[in-house]
ZAKEKE-318654 format. One record per residue (C-alpha): residue in three letters; x, y, z. Coordinates in pm, 1 decimal. Each point is the difference from the previous one (the first is absolute). Example, Ala and Ser with C-alpha at 12.3 -4.5 7.8 and 13.67 -1.06 7.14 Angstrom:
% residues 2
SITE / residu / c1 / c2 / c3
SITE / ALA / 1230.0 / -450.0 / 780.0;
SITE / SER / 137.0 / 344.0 / -66.0;
//
This chain:
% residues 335
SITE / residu / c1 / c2 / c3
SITE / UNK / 26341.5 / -3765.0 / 9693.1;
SITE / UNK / 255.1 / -60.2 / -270.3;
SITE / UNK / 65.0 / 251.2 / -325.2;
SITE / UNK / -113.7 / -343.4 / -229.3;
SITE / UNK / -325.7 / -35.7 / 195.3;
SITE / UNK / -71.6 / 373.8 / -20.0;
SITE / UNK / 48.8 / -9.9 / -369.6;
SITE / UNK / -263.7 / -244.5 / -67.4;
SITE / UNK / -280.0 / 217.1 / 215.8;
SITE / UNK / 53.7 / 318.8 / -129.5;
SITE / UNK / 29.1 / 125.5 / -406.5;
SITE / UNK / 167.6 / 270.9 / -115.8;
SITE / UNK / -153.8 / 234.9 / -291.3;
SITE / UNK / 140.6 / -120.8 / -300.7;
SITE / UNK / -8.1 / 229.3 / -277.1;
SITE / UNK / 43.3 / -323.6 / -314.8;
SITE / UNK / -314.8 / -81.9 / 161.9;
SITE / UNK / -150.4 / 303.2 / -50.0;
SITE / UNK / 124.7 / 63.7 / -349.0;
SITE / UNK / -160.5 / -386.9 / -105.4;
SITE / UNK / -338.9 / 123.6 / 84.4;
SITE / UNK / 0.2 / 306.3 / -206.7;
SITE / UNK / 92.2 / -235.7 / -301.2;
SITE / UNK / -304.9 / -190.2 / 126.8;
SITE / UNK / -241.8 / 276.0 / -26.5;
SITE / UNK / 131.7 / 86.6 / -310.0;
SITE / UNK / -8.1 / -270.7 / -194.8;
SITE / UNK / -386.8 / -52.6 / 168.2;
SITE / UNK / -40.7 / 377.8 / -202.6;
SITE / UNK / 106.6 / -37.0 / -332.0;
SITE / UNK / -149.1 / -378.2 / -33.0;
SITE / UNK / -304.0 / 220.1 / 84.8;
SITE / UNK / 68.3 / 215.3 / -359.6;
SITE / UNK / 147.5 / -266.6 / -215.7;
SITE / UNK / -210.0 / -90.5 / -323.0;
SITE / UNK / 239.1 / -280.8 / -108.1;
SITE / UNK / -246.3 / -288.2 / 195.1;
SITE / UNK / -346.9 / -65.3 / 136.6;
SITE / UNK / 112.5 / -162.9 / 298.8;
SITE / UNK / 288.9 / 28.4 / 158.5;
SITE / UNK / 131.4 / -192.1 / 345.5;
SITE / UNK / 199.9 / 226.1 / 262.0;
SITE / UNK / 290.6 / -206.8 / 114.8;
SITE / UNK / 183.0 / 96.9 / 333.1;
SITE / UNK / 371.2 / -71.7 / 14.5;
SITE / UNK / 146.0 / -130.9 / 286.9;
SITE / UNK / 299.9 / 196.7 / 29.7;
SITE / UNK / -86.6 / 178.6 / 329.7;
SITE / UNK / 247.9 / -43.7 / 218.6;
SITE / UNK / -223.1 / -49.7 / 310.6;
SITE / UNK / -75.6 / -317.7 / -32.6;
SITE / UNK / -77.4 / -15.1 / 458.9;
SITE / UNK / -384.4 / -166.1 / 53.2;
SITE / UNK / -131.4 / 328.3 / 44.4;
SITE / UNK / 117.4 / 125.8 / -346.2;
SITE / UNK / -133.0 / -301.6 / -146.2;
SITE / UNK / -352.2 / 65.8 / 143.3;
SITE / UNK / 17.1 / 318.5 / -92.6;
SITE / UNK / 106.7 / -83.6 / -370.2;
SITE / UNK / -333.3 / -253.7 / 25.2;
SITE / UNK / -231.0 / 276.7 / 107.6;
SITE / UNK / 126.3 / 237.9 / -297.2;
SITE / UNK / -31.5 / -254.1 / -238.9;
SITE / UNK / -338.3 / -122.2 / 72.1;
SITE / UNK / -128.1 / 342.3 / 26.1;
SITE / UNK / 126.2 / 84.7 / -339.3;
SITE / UNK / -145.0 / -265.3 / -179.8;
SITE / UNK / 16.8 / -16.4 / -410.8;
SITE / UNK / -232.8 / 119.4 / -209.8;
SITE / UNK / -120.6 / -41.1 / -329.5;
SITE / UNK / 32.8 / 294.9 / -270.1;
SITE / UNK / -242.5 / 73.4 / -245.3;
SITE / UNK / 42.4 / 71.6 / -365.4;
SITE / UNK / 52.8 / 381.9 / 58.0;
SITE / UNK / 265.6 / -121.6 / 271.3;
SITE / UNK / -202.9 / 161.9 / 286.3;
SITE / UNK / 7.3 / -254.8 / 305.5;
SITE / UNK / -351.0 / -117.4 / 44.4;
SITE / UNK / -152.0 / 166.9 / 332.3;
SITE / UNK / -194.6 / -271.1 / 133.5;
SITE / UNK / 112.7 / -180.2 / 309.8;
SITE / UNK / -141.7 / -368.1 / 67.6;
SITE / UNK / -61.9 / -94.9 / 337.2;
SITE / UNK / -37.7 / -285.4 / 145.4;
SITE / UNK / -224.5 / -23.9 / 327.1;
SITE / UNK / -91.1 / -339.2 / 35.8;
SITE / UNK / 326.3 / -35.0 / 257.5;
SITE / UNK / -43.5 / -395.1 / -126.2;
SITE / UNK / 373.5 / 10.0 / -64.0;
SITE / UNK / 66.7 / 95.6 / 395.0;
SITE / UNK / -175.0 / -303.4 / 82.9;
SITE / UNK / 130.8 / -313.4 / 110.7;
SITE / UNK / -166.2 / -349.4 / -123.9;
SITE / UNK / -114.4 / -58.9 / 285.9;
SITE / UNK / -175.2 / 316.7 / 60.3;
SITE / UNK / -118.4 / -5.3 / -360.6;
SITE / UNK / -149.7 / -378.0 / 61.0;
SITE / UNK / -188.7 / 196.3 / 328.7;
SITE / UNK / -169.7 / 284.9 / -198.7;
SITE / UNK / -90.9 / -250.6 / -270.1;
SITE / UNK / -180.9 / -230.9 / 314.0;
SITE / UNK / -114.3 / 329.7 / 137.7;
SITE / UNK / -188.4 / 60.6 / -363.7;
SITE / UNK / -141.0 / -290.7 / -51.4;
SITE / UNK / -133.3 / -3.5 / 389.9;
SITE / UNK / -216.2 / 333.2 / -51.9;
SITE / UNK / -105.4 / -123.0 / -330.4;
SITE / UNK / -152.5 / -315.1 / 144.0;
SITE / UNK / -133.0 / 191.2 / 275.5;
SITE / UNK / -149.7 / 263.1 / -253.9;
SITE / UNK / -139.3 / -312.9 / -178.5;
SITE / UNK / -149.5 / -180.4 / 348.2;
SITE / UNK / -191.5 / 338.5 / 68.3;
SITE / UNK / -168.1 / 21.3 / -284.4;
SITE / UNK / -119.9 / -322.8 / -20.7;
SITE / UNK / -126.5 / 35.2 / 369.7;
SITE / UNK / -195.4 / 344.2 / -81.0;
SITE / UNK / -350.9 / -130.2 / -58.9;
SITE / UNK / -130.4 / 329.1 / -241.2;
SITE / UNK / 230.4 / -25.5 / -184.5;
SITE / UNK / -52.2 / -394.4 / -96.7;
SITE / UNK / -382.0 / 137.7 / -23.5;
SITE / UNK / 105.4 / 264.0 / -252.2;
SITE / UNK / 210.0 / -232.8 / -167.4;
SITE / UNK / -261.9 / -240.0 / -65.7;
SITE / UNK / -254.7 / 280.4 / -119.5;
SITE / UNK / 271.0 / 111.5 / -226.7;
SITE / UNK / 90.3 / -310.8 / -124.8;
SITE / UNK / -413.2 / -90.1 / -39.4;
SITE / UNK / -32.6 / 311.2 / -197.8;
SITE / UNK / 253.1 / -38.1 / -245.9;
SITE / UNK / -142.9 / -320.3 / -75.4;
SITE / UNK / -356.3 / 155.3 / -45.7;
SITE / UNK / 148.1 / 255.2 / -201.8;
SITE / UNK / 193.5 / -247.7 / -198.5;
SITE / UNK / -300.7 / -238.3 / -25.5;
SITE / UNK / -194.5 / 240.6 / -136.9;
SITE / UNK / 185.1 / 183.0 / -253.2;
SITE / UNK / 83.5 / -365.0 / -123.4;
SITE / UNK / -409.5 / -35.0 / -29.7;
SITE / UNK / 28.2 / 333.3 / -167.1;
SITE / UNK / 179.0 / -124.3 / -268.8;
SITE / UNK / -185.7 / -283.4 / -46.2;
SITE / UNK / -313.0 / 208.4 / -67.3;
SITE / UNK / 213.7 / 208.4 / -253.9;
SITE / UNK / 71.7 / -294.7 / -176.4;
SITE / UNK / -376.1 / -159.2 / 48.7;
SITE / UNK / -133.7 / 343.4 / -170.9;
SITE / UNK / 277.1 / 13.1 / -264.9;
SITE / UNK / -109.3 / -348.4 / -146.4;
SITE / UNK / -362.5 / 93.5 / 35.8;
SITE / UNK / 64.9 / 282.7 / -189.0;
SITE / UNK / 145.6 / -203.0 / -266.5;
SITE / UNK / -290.6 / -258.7 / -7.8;
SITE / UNK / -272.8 / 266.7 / -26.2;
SITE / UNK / 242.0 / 241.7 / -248.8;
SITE / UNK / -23.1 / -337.6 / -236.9;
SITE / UNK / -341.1 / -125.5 / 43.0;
SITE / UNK / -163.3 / 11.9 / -332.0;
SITE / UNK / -270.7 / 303.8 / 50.6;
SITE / UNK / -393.1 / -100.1 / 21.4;
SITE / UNK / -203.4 / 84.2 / -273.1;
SITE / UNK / -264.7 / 296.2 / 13.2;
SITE / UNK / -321.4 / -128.1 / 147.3;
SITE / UNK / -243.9 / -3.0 / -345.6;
SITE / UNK / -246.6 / 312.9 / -57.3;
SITE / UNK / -290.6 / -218.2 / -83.2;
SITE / UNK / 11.4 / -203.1 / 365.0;
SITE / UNK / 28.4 / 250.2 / 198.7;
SITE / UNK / -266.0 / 191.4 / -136.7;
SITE / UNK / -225.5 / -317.9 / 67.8;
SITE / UNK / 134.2 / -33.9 / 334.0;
SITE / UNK / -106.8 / 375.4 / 9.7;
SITE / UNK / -341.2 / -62.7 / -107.3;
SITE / UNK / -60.2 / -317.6 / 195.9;
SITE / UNK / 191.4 / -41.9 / 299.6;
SITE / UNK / -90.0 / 268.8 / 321.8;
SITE / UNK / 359.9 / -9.2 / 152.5;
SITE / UNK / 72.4 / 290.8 / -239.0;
SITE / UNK / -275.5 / 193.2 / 126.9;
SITE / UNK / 107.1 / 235.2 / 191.9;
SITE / UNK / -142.7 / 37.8 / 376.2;
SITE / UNK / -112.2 / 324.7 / 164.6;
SITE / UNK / -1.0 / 43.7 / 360.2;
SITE / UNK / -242.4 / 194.4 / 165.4;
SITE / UNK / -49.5 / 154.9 / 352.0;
SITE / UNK / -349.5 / -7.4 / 168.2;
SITE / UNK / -79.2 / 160.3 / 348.4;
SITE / UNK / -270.6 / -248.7 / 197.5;
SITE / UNK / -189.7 / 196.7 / 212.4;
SITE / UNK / -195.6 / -90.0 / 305.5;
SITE / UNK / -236.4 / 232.5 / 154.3;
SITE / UNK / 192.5 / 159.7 / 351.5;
SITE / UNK / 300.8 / -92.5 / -127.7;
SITE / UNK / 292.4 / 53.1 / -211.9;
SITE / UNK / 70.8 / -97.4 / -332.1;
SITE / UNK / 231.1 / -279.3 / -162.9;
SITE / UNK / 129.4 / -7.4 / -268.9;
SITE / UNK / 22.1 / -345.2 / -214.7;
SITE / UNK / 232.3 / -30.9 / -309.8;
SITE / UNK / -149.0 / -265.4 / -248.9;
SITE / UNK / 56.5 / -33.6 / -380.3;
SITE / UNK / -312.8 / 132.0 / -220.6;
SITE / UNK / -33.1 / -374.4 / -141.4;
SITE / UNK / -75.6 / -149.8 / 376.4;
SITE / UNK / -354.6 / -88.0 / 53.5;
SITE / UNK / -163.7 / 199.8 / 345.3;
SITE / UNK / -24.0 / -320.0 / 153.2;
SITE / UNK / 360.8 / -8.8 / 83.0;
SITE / UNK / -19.6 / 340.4 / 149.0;
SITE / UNK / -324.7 / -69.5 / 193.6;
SITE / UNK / 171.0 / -310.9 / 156.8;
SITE / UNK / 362.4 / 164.5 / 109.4;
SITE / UNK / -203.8 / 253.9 / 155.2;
SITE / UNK / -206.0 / -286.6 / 198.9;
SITE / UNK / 333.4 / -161.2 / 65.4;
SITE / UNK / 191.1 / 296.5 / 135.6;
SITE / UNK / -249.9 / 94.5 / 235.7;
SITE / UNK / -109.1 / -363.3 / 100.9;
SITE / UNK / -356.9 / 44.0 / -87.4;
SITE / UNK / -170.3 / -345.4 / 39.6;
SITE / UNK / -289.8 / 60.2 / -216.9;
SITE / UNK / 123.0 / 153.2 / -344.1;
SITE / UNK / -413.3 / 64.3 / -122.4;
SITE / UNK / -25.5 / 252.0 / 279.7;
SITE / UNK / 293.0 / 180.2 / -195.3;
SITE / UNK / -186.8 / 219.1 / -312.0;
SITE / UNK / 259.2 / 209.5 / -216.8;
SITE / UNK / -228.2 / 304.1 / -102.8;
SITE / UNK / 107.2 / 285.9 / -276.0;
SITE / UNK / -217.3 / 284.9 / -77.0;
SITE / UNK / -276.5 / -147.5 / 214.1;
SITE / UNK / 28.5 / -292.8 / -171.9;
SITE / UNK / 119.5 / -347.3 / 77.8;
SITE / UNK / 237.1 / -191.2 / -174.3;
SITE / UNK / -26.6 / -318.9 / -202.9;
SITE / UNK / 298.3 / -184.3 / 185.0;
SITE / UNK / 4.9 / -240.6 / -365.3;
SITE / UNK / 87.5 / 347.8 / -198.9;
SITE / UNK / 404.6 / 114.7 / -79.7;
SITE / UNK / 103.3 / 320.8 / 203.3;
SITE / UNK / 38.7 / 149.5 / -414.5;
SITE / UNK / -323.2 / -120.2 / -47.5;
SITE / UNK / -99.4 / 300.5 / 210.0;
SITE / UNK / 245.0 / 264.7 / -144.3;
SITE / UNK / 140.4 / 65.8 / 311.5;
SITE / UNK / 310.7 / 253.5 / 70.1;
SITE / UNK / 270.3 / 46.2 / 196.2;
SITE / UNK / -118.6 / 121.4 / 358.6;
SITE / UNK / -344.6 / -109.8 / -66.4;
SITE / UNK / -216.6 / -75.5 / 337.0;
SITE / UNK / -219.7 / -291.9 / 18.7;
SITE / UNK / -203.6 / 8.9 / 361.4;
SITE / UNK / -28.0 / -328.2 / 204.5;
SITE / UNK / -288.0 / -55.5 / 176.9;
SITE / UNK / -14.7 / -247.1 / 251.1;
SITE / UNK / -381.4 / -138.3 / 90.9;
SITE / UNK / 3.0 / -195.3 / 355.9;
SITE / UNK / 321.9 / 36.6 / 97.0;
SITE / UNK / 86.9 / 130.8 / 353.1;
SITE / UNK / 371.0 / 127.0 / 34.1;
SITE / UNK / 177.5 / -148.1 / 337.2;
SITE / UNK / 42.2 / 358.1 / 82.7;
SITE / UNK / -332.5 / 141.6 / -2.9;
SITE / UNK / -265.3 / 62.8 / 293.3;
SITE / UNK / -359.5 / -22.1 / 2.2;
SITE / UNK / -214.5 / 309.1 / 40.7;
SITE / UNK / -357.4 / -21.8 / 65.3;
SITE / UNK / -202.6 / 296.4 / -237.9;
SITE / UNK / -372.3 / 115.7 / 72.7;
SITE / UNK / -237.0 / 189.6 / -224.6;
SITE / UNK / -278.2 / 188.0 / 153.4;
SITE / UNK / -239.9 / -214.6 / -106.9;
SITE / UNK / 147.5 / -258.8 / 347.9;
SITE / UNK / 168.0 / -192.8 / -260.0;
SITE / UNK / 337.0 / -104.0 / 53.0;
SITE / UNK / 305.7 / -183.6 / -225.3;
SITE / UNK / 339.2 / -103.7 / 92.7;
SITE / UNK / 288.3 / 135.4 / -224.5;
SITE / UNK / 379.2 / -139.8 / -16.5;
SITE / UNK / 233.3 / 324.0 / -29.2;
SITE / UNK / 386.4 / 42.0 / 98.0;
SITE / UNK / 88.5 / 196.4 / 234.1;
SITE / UNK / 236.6 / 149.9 / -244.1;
SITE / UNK / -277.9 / 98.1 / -294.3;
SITE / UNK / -170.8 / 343.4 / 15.3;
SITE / UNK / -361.9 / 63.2 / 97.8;
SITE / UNK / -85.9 / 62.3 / -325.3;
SITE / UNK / 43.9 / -356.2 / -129.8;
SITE / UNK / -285.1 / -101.4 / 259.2;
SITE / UNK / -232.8 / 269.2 / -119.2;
SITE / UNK / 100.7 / -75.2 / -376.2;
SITE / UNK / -148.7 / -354.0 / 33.5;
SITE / UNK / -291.7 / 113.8 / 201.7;
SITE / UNK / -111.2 / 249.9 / -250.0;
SITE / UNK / 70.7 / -295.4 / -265.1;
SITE / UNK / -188.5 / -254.5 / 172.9;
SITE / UNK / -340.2 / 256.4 / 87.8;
SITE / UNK / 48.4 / 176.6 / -362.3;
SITE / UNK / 35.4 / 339.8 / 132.1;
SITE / UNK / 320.0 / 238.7 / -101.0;
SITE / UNK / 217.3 / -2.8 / 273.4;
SITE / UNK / -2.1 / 368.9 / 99.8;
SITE / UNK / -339.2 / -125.2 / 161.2;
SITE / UNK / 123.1 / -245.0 / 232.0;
SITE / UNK / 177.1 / 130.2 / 328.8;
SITE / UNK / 103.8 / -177.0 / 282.3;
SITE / UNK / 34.3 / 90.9 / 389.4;
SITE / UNK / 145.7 / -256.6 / 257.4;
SITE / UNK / -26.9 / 117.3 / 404.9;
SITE / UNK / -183.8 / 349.2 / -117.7;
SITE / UNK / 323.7 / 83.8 / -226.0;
SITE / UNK / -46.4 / 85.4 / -381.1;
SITE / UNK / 259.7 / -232.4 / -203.2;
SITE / UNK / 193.0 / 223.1 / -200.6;
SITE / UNK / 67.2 / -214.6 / -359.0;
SITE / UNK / 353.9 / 49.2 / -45.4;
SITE / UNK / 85.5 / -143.2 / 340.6;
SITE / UNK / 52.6 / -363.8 / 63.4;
SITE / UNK / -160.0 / -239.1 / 260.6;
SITE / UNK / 314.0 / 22.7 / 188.0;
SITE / UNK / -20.3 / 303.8 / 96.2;
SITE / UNK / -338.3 / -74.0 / 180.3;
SITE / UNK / 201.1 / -261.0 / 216.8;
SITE / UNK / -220.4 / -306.5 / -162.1;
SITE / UNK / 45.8 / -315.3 / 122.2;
SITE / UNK / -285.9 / -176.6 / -172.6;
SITE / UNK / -365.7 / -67.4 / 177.0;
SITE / UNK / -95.7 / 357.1 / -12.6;
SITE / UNK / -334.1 / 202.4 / -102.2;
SITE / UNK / 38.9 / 232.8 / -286.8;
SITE / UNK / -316.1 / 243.8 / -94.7;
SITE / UNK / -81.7 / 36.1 / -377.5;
SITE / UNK / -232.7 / 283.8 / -76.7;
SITE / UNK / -120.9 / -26.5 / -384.5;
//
């Protein structure tokens, strides 16, 4: 190997070198403190002597490290740093053009996904439905605002009616009936064995009307077999319910002549005397209801009438279905 080859290869420490980059740092330093400018560019002379490929690179690598900055108005050099990650600039075209493709592949993809997921078309359409609904109505909304704003206007200018006059409606007072007032009352039907109902017809109604929804409720064919008693009374059917001077809660008993409930059984009774009568009675009613219309019917109070069926005493307060009756049997009455 020759001495001219060698010297190429290897470098000897220069010391000009060295002294150039202390004038370097320095100047970096005081254009650091200088007031005299708000920017100010750090040039690099090119008087280093090694001007070999390697001290060029290195040269490169110091400048681009050492980039310029901007001073602010104090002269303080503004700390922040801006980086650039994107890495577009290390890119070739063609490798640019390839990420672009690349982009727009997994957006269509994206794109062909969702339109293939069928909930979320479904929830599309239901969101799209609703808004419409929503919009739809608040649109009818405001139509009605506007409907009840120029209604209000009409009826805020329509002329005002005159006062009805004093003198016809004190006539219509004294003639007509629609401004008497109507009073309801409440009267309690009762039918013997059973238990009361209550009816709620104005005073002004004739008793007819009450005698016939009581015919019609309980499908009684013959309405004449139907008397309304009160006080031991009858009532004329022709008479008002205030004709009467009835009150509130009053009782009016029903008595039904020759009518035999669906429900009831026949029970034969005989006297001592060997005669003998059949009686309809529900198995439901108490024995006293049997010896009440016995004692009615021989005119004898009706602590005198007692009556025995198989030996047994009948006890008054019990009902016929607690002697198991079926209907057919023999009851004793003692009077």
């Amino acid at each position: 190997m020759s001495s001219d080859e060698g010297d190429d290869d290897v470098k000897l420490y220069n010391p000009l070198q060295r002294n150039q980059k202390r004038k370097i740092f320095v100047t970096l330093s005081s254009s650091s403190e200088s007031d005299d400018d708000d920017s100010r560019d750090i040039s690099f002379t090119s008087s280093l002597g090694d001007t070999s490929p390697s001290g060029r690179a290195r040269r490169r690598r110091r400048v681009s490290t050492l980039t310029p900055v901007k001073g602010t108005a104090n002269g303080a050099i503004d700390p922040v740093i801006n980086l650039d990650d994107s890495g577009d600039e290390l890119l070739t075209r063609e490798e640019r053009a390839r990420a672009t493709l690349r982009e727009l592949e997994i957006q269509r993809e994206i794109e062909l996904r969702l339109a293939q997921d069928s909930l979320l078309n479904q929830t599309r359409a239901i969101m799209s439905k609703t808004t419409e609904t929503v919009h739809q109505i608040s649109q009818d909304i405001a139509a009605d605002d506007d409907d009840d704003d120029s209604d209000f206007e009409i009826l805020s200018t329509a002329p005002t009616s005159a006062p009805p006059d004093p003198t016809s409606r004190s006539e219509s007072t004294n003639d007509g009936q629609g401004s008497k007032k109507q009073r309801h009352i409440r009267l309690k039907l009762v039918v013997h064995g059973k238990r009361p109902e209550i009816f709620k017809i104005d005073e002004s109604t004739e008793l007819s009307k009450l005698h016939a929804s009581f015919c019609r409720k309980h499908n009684l064919p013959n309405p004449d077999d139907v008397i309304l008693n009160a006080d031991g009374r009858p009532l004329n059917l022709s008479e008002t319910v205030g004709s009467y001077n009835f009150l509130d809660q009053d009782e009016i008993t029903v008595v039904l002549r020759n009518y035999v409930d669906p429900s009831a059984i026949k029970v034969q009774v005989r006297y001592p005397d060997k005669t003998t009568e059949w009686h309809d009675i529900l198995p439901s009613t108490q024995v006293e209801t049997l010896v009440a219309a016995i004692a009615a019917k021989r005119s004898v109070p009706a602590s005198a009438v007692s009556l025995r069926i198989d030996g047994e005493t009948m006890e008054p307060k019990k009902t016929f279905e607690f002697y198991d009756l079926e209907g057919g049997e023999l009851i004793e009455a003692k009077v």
